[in-house]
DRENPA-3360 file (N, C-alpha, C; in nm, 2 decimals, always signed):
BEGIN
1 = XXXXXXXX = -7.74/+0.75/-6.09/-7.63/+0.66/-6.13/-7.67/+0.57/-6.24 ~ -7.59/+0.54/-6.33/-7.61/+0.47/-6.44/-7.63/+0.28/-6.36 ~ -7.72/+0.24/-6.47/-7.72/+0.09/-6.41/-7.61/-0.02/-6.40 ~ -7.51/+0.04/-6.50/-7.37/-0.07/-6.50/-7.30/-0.02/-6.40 ~ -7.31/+0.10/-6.37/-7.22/+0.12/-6.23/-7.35/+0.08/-6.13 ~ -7.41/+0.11/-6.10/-7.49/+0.02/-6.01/-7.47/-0.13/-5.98 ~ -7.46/-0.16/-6.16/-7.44/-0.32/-6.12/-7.35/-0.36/-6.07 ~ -7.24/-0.28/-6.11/-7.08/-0.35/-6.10/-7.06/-0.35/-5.94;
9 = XXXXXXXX = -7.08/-0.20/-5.87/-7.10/-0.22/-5.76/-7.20/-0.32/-5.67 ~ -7.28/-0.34/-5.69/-7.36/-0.46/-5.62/-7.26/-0.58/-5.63 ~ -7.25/-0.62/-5.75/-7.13/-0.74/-5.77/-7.05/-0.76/-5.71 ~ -6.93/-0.64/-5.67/-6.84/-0.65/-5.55/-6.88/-0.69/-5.48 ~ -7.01/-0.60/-5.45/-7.00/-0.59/-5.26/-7.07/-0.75/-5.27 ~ -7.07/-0.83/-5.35/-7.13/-0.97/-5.33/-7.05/-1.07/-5.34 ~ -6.94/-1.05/-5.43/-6.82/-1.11/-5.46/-6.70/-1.10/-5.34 ~ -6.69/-0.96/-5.29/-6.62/-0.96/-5.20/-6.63/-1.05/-5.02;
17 = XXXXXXXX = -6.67/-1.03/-4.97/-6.70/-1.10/-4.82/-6.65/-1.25/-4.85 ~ -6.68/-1.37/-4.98/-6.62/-1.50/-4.95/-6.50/-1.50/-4.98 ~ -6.45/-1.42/-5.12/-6.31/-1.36/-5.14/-6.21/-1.36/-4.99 ~ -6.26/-1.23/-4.93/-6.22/-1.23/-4.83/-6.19/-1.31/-4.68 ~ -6.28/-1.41/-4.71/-6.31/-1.54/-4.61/-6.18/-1.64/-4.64 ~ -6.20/-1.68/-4.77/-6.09/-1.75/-4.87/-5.95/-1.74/-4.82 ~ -5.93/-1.61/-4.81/-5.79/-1.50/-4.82/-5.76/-1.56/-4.70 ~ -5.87/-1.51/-4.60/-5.83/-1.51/-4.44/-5.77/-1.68/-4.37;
25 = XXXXXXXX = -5.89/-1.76/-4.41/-5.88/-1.91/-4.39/-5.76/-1.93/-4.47 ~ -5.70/-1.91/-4.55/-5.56/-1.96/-4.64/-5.50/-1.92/-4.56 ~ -5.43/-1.77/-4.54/-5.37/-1.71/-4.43/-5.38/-1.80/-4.29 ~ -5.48/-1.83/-4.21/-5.48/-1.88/-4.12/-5.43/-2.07/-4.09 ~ -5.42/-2.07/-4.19/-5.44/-2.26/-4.24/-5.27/-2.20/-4.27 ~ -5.26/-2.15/-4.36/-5.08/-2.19/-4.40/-4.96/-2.12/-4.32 ~ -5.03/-2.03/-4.23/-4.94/-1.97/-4.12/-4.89/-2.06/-4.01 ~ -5.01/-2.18/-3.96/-5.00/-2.25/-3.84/-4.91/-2.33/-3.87;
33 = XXXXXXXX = -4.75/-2.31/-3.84/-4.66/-2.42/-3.88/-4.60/-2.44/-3.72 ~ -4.60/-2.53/-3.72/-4.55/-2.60/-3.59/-4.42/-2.69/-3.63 ~ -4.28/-2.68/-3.52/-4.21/-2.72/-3.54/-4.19/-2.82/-3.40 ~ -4.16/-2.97/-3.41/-4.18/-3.04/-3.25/-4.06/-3.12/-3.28 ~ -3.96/-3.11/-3.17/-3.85/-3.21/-3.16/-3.85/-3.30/-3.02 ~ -3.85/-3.44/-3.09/-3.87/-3.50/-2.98/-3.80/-3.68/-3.01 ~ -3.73/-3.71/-2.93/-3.68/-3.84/-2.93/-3.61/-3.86/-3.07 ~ -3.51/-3.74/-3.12/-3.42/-3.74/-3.21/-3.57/-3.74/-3.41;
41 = XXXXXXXX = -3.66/-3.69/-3.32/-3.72/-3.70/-3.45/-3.73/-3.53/-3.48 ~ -3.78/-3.47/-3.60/-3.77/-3.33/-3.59/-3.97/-3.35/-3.68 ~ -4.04/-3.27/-3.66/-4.21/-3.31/-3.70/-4.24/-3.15/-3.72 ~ -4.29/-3.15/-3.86/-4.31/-3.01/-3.91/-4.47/-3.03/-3.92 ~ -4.53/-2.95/-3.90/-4.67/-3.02/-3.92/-4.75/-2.86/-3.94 ~ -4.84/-2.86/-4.04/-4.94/-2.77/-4.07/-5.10/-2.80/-4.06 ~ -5.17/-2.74/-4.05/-5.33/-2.81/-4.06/-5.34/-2.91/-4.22 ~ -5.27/-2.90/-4.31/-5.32/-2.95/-4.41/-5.20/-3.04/-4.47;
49 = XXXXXXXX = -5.09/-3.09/-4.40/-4.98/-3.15/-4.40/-4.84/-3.22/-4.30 ~ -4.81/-3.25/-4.28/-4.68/-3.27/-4.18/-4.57/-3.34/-4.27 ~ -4.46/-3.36/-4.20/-4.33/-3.41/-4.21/-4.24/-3.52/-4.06 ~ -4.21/-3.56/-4.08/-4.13/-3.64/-3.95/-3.99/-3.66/-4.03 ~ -3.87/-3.60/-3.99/-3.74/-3.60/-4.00/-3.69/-3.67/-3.95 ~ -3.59/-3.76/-3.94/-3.48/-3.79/-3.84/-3.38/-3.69/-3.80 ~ -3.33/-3.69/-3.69/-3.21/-3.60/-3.66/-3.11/-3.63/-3.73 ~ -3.10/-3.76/-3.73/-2.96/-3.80/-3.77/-2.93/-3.79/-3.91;
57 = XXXXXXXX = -3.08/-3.81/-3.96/-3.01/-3.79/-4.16/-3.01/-3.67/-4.20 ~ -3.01/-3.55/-4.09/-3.02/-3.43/-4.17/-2.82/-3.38/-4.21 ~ -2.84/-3.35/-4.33/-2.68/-3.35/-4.33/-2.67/-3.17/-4.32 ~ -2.71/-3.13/-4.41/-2.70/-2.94/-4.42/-2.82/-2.87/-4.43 ~ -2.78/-2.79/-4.35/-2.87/-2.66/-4.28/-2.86/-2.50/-4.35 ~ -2.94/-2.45/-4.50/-2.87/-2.37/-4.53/-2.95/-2.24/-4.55 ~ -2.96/-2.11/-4.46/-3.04/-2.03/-4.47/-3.05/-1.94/-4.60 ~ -3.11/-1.86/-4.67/-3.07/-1.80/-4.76/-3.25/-1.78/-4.85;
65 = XXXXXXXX = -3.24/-1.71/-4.98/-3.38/-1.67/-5.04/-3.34/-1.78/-5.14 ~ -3.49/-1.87/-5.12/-3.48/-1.96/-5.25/-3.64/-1.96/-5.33 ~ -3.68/-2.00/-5.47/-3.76/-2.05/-5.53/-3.79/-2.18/-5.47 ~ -3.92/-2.16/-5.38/-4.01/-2.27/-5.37/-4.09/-2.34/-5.43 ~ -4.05/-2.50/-5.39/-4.17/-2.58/-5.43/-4.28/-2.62/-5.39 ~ -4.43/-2.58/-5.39/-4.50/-2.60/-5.28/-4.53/-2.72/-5.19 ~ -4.49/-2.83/-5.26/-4.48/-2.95/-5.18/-4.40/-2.97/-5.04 ~ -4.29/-2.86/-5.09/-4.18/-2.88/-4.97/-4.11/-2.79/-4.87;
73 = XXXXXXXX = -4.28/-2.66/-4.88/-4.24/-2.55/-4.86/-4.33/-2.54/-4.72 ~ -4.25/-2.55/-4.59/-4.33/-2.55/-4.48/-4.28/-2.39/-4.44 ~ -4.26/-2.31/-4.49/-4.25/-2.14/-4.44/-4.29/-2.07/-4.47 ~ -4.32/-1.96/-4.44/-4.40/-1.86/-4.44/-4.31/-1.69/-4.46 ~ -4.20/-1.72/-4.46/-4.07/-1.65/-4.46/-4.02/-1.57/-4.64 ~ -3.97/-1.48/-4.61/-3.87/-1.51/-4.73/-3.78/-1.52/-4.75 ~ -3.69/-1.51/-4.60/-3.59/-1.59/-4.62/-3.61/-1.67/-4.51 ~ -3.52/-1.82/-4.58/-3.58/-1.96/-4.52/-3.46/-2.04/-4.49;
81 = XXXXXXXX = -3.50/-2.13/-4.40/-3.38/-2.30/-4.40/-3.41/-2.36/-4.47 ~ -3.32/-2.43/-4.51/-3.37/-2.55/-4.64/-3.25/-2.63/-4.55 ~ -3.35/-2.74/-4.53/-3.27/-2.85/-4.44/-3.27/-2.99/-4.56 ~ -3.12/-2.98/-4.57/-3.10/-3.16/-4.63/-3.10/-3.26/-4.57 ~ -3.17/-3.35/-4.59/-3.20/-3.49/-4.51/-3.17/-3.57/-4.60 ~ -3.16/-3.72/-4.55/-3.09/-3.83/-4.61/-3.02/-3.81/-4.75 ~ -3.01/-3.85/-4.89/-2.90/-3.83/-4.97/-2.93/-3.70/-5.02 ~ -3.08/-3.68/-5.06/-3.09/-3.55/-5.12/-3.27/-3.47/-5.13;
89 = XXXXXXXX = -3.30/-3.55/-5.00/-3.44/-3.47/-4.96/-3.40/-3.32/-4.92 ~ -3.51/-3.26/-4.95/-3.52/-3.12/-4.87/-3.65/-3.03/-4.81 ~ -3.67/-2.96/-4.71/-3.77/-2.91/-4.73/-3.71/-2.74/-4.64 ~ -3.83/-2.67/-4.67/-3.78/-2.54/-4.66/-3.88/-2.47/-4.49 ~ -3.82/-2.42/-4.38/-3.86/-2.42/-4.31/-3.85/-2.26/-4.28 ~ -3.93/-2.21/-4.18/-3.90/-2.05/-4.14/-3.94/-2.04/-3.99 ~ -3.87/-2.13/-3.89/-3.91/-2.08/-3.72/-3.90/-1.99/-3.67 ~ -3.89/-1.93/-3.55/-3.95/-1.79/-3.57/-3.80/-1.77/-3.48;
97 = XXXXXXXX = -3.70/-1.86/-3.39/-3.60/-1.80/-3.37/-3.49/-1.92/-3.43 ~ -3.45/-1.83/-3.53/-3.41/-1.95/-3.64/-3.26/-2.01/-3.57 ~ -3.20/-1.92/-3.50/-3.04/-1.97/-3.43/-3.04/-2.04/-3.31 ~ -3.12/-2.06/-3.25/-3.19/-2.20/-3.17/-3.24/-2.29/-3.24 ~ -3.32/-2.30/-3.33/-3.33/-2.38/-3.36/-3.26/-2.48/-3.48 ~ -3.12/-2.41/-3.51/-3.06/-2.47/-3.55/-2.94/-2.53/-3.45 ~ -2.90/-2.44/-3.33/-2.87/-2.50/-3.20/-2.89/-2.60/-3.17 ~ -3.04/-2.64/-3.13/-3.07/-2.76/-3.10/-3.03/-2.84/-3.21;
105 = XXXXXXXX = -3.10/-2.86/-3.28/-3.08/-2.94/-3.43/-2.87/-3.01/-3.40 ~ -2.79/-2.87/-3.41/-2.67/-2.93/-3.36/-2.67/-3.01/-3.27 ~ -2.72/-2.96/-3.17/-2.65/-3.02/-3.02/-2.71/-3.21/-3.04 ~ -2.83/-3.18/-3.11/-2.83/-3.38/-3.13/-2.79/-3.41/-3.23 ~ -2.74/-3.33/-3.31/-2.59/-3.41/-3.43/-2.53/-3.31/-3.46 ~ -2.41/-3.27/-3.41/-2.33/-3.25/-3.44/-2.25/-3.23/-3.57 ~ -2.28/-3.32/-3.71/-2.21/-3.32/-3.81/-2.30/-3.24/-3.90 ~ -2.41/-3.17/-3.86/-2.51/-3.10/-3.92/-2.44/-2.99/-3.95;
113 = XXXXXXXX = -2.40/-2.92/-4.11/-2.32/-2.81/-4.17/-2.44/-2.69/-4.14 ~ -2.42/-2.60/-4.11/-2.51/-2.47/-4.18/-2.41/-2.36/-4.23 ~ -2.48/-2.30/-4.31/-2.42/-2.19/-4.41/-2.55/-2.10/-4.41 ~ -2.51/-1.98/-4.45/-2.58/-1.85/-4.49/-2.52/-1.84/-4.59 ~ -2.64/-1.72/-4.69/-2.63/-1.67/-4.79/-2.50/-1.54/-4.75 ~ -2.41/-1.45/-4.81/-2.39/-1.36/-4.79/-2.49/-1.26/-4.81 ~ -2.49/-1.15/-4.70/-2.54/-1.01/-4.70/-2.67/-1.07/-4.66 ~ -2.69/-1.10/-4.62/-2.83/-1.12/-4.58/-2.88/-1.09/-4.42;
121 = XX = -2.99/-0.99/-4.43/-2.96/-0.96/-4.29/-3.14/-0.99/-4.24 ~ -3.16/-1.04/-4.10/-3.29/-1.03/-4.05/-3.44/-1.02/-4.08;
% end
């Protein structure tokens, strides 16, 4: 074997394994999204972030594929909720049964709108 393929191979196999540690721990860190509703608060929380909502200032609930911001992107989805809160907060969410938990969400306010994209399916 020639030495630059020798080398190049060694290089991988040396480069690869924390590569893949990196990948996995990102994966594992930005998957853990936890969604907790409790005493009219709504609490999005990740290992490297959280959120606390009010129930009451969420005005619209709107499923559909959008361009995220990563600041405000607690999903893992590609298609997501984007919940509006007070005049014109937002952040983008992906629970895993999304029609309950917009259920609930109604059932402690009621004036909470949701909308779908058309054609959009599962």
């Amino acid at each position: 074997m020639a030495p630059t393929i020798l080398l190049g191979l060694i290089s991988i196999l040396w480069v690869s394994p924390p590569f893949l540690i990196v990948v996995f721990l990102f994966r594992y860190l930005y998957r853990k999204t936890t969604y907790t509703i409790y005493d009219n608060v709504l609490r999005i929380s990740t290992p490297l972030k959280s959120l606390a909502i009010n129930i009451d200032s969420i005005k619209k609930i709107r499923r559909g594929k959008f361009w995220v911001e990563s600041r405000r992107n607690y999903s893992v989805a590609y298609l997501k909720l984007r919940i509006i809160y007070d005049r014109s907060n937002y952040v983008y969410v992906s629970p895993e049964d999304e029609e309950s938990f917009v259920d609930t969400l109604q059932a402690i306010n009621p004036n909470i709108e949701y909308s779908s994209e058309r054609g959009l399916k599962s």
